[in-house]
C-alpha positions in Angstrom: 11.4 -6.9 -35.8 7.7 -7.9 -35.4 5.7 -7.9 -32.2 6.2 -11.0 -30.9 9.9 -11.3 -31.5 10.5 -8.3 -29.9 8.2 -9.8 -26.3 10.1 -12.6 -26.5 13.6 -11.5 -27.5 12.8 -9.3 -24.6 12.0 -12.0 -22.3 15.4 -13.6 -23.1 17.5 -10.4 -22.8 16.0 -9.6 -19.1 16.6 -13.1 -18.2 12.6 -14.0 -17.9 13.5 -17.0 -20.2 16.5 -19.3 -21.7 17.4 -18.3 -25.0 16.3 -22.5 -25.4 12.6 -21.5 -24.6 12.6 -18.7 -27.4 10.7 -21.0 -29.9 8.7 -22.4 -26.7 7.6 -18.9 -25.9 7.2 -17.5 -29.6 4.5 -20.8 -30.5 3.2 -19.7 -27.4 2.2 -15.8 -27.3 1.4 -17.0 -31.4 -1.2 -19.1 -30.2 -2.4 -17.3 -27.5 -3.6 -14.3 -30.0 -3.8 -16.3 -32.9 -1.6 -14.6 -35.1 0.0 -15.1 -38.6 3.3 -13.5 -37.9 6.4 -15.3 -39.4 9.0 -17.1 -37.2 11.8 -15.1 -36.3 14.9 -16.5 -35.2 16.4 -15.3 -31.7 19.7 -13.1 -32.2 21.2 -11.7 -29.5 22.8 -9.1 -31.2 19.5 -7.1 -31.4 19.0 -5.7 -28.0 15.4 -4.3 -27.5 15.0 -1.7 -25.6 11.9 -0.9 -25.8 9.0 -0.4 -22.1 7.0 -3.6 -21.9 4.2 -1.7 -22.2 5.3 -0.6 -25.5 6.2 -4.1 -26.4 2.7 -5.8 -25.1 0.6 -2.9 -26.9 0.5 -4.3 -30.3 0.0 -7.8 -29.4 -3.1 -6.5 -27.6 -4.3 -4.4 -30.3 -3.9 -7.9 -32.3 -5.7 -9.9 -29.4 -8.4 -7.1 -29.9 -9.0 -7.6 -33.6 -8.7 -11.4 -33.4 -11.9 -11.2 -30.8 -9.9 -12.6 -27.8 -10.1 -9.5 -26.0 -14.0 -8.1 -25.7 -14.8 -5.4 -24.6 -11.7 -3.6 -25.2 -11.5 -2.3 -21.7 -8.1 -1.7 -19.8 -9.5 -4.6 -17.4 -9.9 -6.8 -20.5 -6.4 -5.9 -21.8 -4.8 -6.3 -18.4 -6.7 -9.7 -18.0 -5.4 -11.5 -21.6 -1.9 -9.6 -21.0 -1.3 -11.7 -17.6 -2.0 -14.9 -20.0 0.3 -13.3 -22.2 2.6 -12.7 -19.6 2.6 -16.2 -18.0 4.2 -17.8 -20.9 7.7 -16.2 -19.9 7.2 -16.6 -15.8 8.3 -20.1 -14.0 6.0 -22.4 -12.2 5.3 -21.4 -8.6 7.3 -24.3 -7.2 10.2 -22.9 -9.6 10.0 -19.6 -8.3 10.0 -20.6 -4.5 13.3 -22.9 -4.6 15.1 -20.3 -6.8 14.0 -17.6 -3.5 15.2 -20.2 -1.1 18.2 -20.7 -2.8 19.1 -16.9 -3.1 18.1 -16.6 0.3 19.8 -19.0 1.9 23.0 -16.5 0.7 21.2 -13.0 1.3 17.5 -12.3 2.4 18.2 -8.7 0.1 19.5 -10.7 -3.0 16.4 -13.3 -3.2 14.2 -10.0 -2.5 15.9 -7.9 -5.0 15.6 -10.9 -7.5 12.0 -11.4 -6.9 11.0 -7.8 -7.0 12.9 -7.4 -10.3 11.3 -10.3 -12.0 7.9 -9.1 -10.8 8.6 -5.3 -13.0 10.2 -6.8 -15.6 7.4 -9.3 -16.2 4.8 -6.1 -15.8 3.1 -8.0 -12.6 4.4 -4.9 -10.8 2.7 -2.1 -13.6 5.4 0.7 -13.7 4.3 2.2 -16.9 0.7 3.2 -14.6 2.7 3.7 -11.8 4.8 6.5 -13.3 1.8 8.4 -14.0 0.7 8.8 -10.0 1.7 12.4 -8.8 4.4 12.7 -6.1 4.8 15.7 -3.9 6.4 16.3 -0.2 4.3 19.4 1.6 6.5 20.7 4.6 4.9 20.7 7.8 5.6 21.0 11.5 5.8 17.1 11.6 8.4 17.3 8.8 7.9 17.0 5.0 5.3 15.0 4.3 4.5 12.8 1.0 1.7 13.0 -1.5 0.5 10.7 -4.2 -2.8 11.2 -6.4 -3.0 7.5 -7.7 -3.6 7.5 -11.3 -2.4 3.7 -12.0 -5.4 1.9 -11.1 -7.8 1.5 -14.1 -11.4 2.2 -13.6 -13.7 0.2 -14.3 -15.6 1.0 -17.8 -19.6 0.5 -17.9 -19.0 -2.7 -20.3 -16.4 -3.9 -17.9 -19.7 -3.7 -15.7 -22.1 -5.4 -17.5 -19.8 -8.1 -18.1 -19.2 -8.8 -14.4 -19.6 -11.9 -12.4 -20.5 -12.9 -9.4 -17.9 -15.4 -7.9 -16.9 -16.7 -4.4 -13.3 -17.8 -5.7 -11.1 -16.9 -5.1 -12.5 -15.4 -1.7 -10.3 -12.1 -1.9 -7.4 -10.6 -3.5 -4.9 -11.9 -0.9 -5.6 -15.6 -0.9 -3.0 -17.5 -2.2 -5.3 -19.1 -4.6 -4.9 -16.2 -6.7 -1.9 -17.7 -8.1 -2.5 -18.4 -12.1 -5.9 -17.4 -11.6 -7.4 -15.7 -14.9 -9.6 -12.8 -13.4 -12.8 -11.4 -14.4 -14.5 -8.1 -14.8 -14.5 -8.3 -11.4 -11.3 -9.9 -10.1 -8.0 -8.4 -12.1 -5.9 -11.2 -13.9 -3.4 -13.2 -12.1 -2.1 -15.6 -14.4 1.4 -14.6 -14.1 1.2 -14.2 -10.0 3.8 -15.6 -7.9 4.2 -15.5 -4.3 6.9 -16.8 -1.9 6.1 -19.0 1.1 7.2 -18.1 3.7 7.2 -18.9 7.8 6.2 -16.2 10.9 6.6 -17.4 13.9 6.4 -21.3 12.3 2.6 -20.2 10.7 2.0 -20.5 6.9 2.3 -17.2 5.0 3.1 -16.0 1.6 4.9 -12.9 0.5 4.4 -11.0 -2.8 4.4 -7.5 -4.4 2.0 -5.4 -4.8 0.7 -4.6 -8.5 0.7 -0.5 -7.9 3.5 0.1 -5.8 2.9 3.2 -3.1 6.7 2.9 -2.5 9.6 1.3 -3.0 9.2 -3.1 -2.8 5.6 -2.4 -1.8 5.3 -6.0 -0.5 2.1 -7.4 1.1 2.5 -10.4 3.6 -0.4 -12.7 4.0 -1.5 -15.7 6.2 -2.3 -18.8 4.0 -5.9 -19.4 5.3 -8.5 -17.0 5.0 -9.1 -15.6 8.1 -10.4 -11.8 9.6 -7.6 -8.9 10.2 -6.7 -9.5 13.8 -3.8 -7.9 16.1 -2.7 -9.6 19.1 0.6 -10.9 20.8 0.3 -13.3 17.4 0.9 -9.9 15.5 3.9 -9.1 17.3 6.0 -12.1 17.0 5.2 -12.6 13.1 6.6 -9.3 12.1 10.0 -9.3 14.4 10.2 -12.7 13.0 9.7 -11.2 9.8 12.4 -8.7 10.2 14.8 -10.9 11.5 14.2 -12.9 7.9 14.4 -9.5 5.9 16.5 -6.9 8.3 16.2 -4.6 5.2 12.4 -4.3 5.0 10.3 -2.6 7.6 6.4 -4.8 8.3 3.2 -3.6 9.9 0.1 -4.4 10.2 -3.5 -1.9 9.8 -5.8 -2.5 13.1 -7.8 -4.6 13.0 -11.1 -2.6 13.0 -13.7 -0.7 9.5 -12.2 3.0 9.6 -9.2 2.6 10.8 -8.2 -0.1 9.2 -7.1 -1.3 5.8 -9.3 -1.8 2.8 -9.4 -5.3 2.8 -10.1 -6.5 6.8 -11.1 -10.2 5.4 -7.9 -11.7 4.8 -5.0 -11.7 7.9 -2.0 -9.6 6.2 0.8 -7.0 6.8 2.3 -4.9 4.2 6.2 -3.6 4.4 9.0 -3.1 2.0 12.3 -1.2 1.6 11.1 2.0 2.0 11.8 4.6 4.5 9.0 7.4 5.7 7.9 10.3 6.9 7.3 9.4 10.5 10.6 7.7 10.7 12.2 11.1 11.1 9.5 12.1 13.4 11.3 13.8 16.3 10.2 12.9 20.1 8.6 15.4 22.5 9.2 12.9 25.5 11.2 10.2 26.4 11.4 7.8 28.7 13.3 4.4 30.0 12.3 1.5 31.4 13.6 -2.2 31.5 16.0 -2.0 28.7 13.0 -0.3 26.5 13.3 3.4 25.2 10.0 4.8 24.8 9.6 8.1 22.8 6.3 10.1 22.3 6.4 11.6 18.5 5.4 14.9 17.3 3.4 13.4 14.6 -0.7 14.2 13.9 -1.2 10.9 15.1 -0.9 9.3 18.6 2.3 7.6 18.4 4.4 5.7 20.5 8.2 4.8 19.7 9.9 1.5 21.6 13.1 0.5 20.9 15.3 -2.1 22.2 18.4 -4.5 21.4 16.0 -6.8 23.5 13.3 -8.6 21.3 11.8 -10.8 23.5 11.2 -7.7 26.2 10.0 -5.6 23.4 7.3 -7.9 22.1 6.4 -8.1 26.1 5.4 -4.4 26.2 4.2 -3.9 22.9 1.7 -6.6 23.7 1.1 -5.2 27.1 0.6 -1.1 25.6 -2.2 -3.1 23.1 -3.9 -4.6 25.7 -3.6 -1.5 28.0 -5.0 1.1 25.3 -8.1 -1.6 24.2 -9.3 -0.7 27.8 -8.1 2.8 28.1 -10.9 5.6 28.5 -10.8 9.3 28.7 -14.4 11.0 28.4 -12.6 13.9 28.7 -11.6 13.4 25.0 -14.3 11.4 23.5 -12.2 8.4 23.9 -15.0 5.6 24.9 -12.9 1.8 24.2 -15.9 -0.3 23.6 -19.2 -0.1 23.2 -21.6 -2.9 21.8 -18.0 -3.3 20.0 -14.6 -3.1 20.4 -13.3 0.7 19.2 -9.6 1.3 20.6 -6.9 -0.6 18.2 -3.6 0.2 17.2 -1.6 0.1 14.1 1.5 -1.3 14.8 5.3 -0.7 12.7 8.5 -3.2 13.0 11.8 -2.0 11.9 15.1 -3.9 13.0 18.7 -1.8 12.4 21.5 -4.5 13.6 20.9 -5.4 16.7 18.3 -2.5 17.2 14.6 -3.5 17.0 12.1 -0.2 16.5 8.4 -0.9 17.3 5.9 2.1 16.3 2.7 1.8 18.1 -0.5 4.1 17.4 -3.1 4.0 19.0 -6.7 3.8 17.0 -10.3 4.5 17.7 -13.3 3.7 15.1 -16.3 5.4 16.9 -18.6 7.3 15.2 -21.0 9.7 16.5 -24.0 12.2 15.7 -21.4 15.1 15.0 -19.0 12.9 12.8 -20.5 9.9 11.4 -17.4 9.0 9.5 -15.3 8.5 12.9 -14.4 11.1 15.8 -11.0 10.1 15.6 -11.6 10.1 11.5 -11.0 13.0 8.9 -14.0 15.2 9.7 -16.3 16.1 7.1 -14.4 19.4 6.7 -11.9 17.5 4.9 -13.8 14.6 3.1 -13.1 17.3 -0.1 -9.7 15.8 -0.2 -9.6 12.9 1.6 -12.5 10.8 3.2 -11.1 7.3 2.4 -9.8 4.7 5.6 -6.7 6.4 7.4 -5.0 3.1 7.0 -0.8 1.7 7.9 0.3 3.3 4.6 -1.3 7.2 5.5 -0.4 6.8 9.8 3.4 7.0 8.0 3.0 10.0 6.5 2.5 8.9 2.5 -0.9 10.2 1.7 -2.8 8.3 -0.9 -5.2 10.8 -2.3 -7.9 9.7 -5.2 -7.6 10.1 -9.1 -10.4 12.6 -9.5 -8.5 15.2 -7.8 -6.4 15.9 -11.0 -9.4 16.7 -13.4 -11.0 18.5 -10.5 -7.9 21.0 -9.2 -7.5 22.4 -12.8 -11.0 23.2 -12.9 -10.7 24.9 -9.4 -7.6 26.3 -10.8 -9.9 27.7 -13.4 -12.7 29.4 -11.3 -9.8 31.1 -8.8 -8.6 32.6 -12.2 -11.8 33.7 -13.2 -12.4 31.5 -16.5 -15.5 29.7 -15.3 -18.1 29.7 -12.3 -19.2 26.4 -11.8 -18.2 22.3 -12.3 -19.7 19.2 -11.5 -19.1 18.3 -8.2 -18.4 22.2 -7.3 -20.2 21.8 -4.2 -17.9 19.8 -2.1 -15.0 22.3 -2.9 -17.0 25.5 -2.1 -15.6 26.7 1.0 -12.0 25.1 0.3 -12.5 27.4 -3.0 -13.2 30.4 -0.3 -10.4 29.8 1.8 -8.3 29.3 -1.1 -8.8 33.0 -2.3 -7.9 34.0 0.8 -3.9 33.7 0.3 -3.7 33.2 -3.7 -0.9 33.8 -5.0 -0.7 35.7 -8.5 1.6 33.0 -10.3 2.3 28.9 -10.0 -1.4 28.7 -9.0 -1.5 25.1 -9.9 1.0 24.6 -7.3 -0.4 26.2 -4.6 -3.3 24.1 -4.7 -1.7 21.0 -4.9 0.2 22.0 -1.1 -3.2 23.3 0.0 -4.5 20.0 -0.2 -1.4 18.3 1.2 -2.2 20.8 4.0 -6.0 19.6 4.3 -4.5 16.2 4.0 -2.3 16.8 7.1 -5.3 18.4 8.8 -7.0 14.9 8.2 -4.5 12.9 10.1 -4.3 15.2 13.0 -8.3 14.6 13.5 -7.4 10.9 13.7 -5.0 11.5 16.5 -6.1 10.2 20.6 -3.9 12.7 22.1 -3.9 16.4 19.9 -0.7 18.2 19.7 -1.8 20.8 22.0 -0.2 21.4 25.4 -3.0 20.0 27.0 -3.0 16.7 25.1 0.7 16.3 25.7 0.3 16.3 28.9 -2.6 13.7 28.7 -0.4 11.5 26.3 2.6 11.5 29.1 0.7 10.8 32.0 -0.9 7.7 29.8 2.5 6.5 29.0 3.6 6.4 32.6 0.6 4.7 33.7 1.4 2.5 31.0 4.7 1.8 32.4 3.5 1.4 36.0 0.9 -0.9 35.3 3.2 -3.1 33.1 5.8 -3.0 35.7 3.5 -4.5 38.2 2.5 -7.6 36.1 
């Protein structure tokens, strides 16, 4: 069978189209790349079982000879394969009552059919996404989980000179996105979709995200374009939010550069079905008060547990520990709130288990100083080697996210430990790791141990962005601040 009665037979047999579109859809992806191949028939006796990657390949290759893809650049390919894609997804408006009518039966069956659609069509890339690494590195705070991200292209140098400078749509969250070609600049969205969807009664739209970190990545984001900002507001969309979808956890990144997410433009939340980490965090202290259980986790991070059957209550003291930490100083620590700007945030987690609402809350502080001009409460410089990226939501749960280079550069460091070669561009940031590394080398399964060394550095990382250290001392601290927490909330 040729290319494009294999796409579109395969379009048919994962239900992206009605075996009445076939000829629709064949005219169309024909078109699109201009090509001479025959009409074939639809038979459903043929099954194709074939990756869509492997299906969409040669109808790039064609779109590449045919000059409709130039430069041939993974950004131009993914760009004319989201046109190519299009042709077998519904309209928008199609796609939202289908949702609402699945949902109106089960929230998990109109999330399960979205989320499949959005693989199946190659919106969601698993093909890229298989190629991240994935690794757990025990710890004291548990087993924690590592991904080197290999599925996002790079941009090539021609896919540089070819950009273009455009103010629509304003980011990669606005819902204007939606069927939006893409540039050099802006990856195509021609075959995007998102859900509308209400958080306490305010417009918002829910979608997947292209490169998954875990499982239904989903990204939740307000309908106008507006600055990340966390306030009671925060609180009531995502317990609305998991009253909606019971099976997906949502949180939100503070608010604030450093320790917040990469894009602090555009108001949004990111959950999914996925559990973490830090959800089998174990507490150090606990506490009761008003129908609210509050549990200090041993986790690198400051983090506070509140749990509660009562949602209303529990929105009530979440609230009241954000406003009570954006004032909170300790000089003692290096933990000034606000200077010329606000610095002390949070990053808060929603969870609901039957009747059983779970509320994470950890506490945030962007301030630089002379010493670390990345953040005090940042990884220090001692681990930028690894990772010197934002500590945002997706990291404070214990899934690091650590950069694409690191692959090329661990087998060269493999190399020097073993003696093959001295020197590597970019050496000089790995020196004293390389030191310390020859300290306890093993003789065999090298390649190993350097990939839980860096989970190691990794976990080093988080526990420089924590308020309250897991030290005796800073226990201590973190208690006495969660009873004065408690006593001044009691008294409003």
């Amino acid at each position: 069978m040729k290319p494009i009665a294999k796409l579109v037979h395969y379009a048919v047999q994962q239900r992206l189209l009605s075996p009445l579109d076939y000829d629709y859809a064949f005219n169309k992806v024909q078109g699109l790349i201009d090509s001479t191949e025959p009409y074939t028939p639809f038979d459903k006796t043929k099954p194709i079982n074939d990756a869509v990657d492997a299906l969409l390949k040669p109808l790039l290759d064609q779109a590449v000879l045919k000059g409709k893809i130039s430069p041939d650049t993974t950004i131009q390919r993914d760009l004319f394969e989201s046109r190519l894609m299009d042709v077998f997804t519904p309209k928008p408006s199609d796609i939202q009552k289908r949702f609402e009518s699945l949902k109106a039966k089960s929230a998990l069956v109109a999330t399960d059919d979205f989320y499949q659609r959005s693989r199946k069509s190659n919106y969601i890339k698993m093909g890229r996404i298989a190629k991240n690494i994935d690794y757990k590195v025990p710890s004291k705070y548990g087993d924690m989980a590592i991904t080197i991200n290999l599925s996002k292209p790079e941009k090539d140098p021609k896919d540089i000179a070819k950009a273009v400078s455009s103010d629509y749509p304003k980011c990669l969250l606005c819902k204007e996105n939606v069927g939006y070609y893409g540039h050099a600049n802006h990856p195509g969205r021609t075959h995007h979709r998102v859900i509308k969807v209400k958080l306490n009664q305010e417009p918002f739209y829910f979608q997947y995200s292209p490169y998954v970190y875990y499982n239904e990545h989903a990204i939740v984001l307000h309908e106008a374009h507006m600055p990340m900002n966390i306030g009671k507001h925060t609180f009531l969309r995502l317990f609305d939010f998991v009253d909606q979808f019971p099976h997906y956890f949502i949180g939100s990144n503070a608010g604030l550069p450093v320790v917040g997410g990469s894009i602090l433009s555009h108001e949004h939340y990111q959950g999914g079905r996925s559990t973490f980490p830090i959800d089998q965090a174990e507490a150090f202290y606990k506490s009761r008060m008003n129908g609210i259980n509050y549990s200090l986790l041993t986790w690198p991070l400051s983090v506070i547990k509140l749990e509660s059957e009562y949602k209303d209550r529990l929105i009530e003291a979440a609230e009241a520990l954000r406003t009570y930490f954006e004032t909170y100083r300790d000089d003692a620590i290096d933990l000034i709130p606000k200077t010329d700007q606000q610095h002390n945030a949070i990053t808060p987690i929603v969870r609901k288990s039957g009747h059983l609402y779970t509320c994470l809350i950890t506490l945030r502080n962007n301030r630089t100083s002379e010493a670390y001009p990345d953040g005090i409460f940042h990884p220090h410089p001692d681990k930028h080697h690894i990772k010197k990226e934002n500590i945002g939501l997706i990291e404070v749960m214990g899934l690091a996210i650590l950069p694409g280079r690191l692959v090329k550069d661990f087998k060269q460091i493999e190399a020097v430990l073993k003696g093959e070669q001295t020197h590597f561009e970019g050496i000089e940031q790995y020196q004293a790791w390389i030191e310390a590394l020859k300290e306890n080398m093993p003789q065999d399964k090298l390649a190993d141990y350097i990939k839980q060394e860096a989970g190691k550095v990794f976990i080093g990382g988080l526990e420089d962005c924590g308020i309250f250290k897991q030290t005796t001392t800073d226990r201590k601290k973190f208690i006495q601040f969660l009873e004065a927490f408690i006593g001044w909330h009691l008294k409003l």
